[in-house]
C-alpha positions as CSV (number, residue, x, y, z in Angstrom):
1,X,87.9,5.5,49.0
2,X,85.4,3.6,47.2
3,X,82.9,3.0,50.2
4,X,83.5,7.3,51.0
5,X,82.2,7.6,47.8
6,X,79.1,5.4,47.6
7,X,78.5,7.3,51.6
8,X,78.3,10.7,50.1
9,X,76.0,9.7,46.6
10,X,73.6,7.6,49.0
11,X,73.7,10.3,51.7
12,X,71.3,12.9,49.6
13,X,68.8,9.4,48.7
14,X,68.6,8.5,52.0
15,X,67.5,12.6,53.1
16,X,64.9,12.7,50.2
17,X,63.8,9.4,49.7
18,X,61.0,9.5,52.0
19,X,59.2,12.8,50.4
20,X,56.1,11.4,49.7
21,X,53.4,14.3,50.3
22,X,53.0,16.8,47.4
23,X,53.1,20.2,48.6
24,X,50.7,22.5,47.2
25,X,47.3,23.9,47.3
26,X,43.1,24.4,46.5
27,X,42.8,27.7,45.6
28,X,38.9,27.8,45.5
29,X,37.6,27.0,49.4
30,X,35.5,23.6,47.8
31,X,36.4,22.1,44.7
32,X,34.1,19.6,43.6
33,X,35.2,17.2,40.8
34,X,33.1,14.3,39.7
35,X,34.9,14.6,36.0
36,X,38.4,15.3,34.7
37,X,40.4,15.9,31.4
38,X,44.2,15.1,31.6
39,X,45.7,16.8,29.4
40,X,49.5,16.0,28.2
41,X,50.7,18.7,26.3
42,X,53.8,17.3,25.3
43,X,56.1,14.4,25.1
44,X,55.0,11.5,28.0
45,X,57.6,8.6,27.8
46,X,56.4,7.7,31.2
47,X,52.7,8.0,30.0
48,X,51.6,9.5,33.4
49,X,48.7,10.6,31.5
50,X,47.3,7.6,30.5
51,X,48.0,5.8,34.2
52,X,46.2,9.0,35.4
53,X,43.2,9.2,33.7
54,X,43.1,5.3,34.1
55,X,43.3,5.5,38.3
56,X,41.2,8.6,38.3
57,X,38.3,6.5,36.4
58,X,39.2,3.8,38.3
59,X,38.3,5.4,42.0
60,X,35.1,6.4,40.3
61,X,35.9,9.7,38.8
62,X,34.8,10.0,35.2
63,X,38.0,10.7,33.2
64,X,39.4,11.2,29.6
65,X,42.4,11.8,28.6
66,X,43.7,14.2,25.5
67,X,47.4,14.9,23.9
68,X,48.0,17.9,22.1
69,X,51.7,17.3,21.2
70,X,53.4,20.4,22.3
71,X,50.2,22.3,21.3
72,X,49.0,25.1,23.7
73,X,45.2,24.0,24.5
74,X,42.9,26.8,25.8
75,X,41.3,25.5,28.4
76,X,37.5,26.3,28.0
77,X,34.2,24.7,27.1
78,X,35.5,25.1,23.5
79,X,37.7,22.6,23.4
80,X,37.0,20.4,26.8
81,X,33.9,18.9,27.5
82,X,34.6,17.9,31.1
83,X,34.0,20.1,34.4
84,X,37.6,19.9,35.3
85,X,41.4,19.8,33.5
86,X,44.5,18.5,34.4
87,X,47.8,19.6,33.5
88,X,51.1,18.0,34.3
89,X,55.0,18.3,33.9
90,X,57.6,15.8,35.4
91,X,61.5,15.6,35.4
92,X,63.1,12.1,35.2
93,X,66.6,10.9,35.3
94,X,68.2,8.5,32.8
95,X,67.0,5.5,35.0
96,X,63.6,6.4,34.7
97,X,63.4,8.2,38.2
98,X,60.8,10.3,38.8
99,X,62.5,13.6,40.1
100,X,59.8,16.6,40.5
101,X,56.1,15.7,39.2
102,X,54.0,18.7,39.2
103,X,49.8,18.8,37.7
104,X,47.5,21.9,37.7
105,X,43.7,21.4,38.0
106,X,41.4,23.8,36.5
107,X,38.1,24.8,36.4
108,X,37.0,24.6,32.4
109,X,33.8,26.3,32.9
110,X,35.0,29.5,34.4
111,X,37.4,29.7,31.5
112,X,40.5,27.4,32.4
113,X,40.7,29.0,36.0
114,X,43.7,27.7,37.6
115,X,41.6,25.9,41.0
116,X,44.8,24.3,42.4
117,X,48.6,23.1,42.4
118,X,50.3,20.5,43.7
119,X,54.2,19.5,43.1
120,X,56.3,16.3,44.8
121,X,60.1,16.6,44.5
122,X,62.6,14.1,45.9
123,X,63.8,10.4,44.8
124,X,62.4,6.8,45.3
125,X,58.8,7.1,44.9
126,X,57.5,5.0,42.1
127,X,55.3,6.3,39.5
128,X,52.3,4.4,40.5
129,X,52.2,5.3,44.2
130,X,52.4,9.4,42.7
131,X,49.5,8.6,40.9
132,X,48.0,7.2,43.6
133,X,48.6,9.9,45.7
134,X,47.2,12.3,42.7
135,X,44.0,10.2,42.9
136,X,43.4,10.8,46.8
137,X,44.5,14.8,46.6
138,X,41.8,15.0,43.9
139,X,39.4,12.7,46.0
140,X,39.5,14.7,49.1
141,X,38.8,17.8,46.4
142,X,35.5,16.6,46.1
143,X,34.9,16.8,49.8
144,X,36.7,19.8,51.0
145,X,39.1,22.0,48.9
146,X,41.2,22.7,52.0
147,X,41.6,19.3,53.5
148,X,44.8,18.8,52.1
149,X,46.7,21.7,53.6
150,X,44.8,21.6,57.1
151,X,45.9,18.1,57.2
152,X,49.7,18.9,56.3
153,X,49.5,21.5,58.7
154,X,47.8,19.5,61.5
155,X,49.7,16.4,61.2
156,X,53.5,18.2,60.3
157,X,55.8,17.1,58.4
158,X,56.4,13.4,57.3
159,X,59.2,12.2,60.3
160,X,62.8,11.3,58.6
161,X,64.7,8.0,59.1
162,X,67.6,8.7,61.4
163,X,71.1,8.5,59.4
164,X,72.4,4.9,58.9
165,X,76.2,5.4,58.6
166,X,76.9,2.1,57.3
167,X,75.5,0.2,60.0
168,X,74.2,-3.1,59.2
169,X,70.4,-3.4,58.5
170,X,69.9,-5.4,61.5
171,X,72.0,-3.0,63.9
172,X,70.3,0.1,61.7
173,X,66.6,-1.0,62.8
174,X,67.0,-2.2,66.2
175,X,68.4,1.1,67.2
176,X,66.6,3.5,69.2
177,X,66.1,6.1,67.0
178,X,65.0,3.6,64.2
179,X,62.2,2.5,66.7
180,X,61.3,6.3,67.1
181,X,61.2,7.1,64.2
182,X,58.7,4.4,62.9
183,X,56.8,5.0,66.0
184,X,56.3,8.6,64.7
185,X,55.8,7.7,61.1
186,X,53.3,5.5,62.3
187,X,51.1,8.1,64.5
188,X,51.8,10.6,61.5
189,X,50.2,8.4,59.1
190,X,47.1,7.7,61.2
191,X,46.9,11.1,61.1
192,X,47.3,11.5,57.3
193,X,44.7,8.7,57.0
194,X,47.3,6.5,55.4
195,X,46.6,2.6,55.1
């Protein structure tokens, strides 16, 4: 009874676990940002705003941060001095899992214009590899607003592991689906541009 059990709560982990892309899109055809205000407008206990900002000035993007507290900020020149704003929301479990992590981009100077939207649901990815992948959707802004989609769309969907049924590890990957399967995750990525 015990192992049917742990079967059907590691059977949904197992589906999701491998959502990494966040779906979403650049509304305006070339979205430029060399600057960027993340701005938390409530509660962060998993201070995603701070590791944001950080990564964003990191990869050479100039970045503040700013928390308002629950406070609704308008999003203009007024009250943000950078090109560009980020908003985000996030749902985590009692664990600390990230479950759904969603951000908004605006443009300030055309009066808080909502540019684009991007949301990752699913289990197992870990906060910094989310921000990471933040970081590159906002790089690849700066190049072409619609690379994102025409690369989801040209590459498909991220290929799924193949069910392991309790097989052992070593059984589990020398099957032959296993071996598909990372043959296609591997082609998918060089087509994602992954490292």
């Amino acid at each position: 009874m015990k192992k049917i059990l742990l079967v059907i709560l590691l059977i949904p982990g197992m589906i999701y676990s491998q959502s990494k892309i966040f779906k979403g899109k650049w509304i305006d055809d070339n979205v430029e940002i060399t600057e960027v205000t993340v701005i938390n407008r409530g509660t962060d206990p998993k201070s995603i705003c701070e590791d944001l900002s950080f990564e964003l000035a990191l990869s050479g993007i100039k970045s503040y941060s700013q928390s308002n507290f629950g406070e609704q900020t308008k999003i203009d020149k007024n009250s943000i001095s950078t090109k560009h704003a980020i908003t985000f929301s996030y749902i985590f479990n009692g664990y600390g899992m990230l479950y759904k992590l969603q951000i908004q981009i605006y443009d300030v100077n055309d009066n808080g214009r909502l540019v684009g939207m991007f949301k990752w649901t699913g289990i197992g990815q870990t906060k910094k590899n989310l921000i990471k992948e933040i970081v590159q959707i906002l790089k690849t802004g700066m190049k072409d607003g619609g690379v994102v989609n025409k690369k989801l769309s040209d590459c498909g969907e991220e290929p799924k592991p193949p069910a392991r049924f309790n097989k052992p590890m070593s059984t589990y990957k020398s099957s032959k689906k296993y071996k598909d399967y990372k043959k296609d995750l591997q082609i998918w990525e060089e087509c994602m541009g992954k490292d």
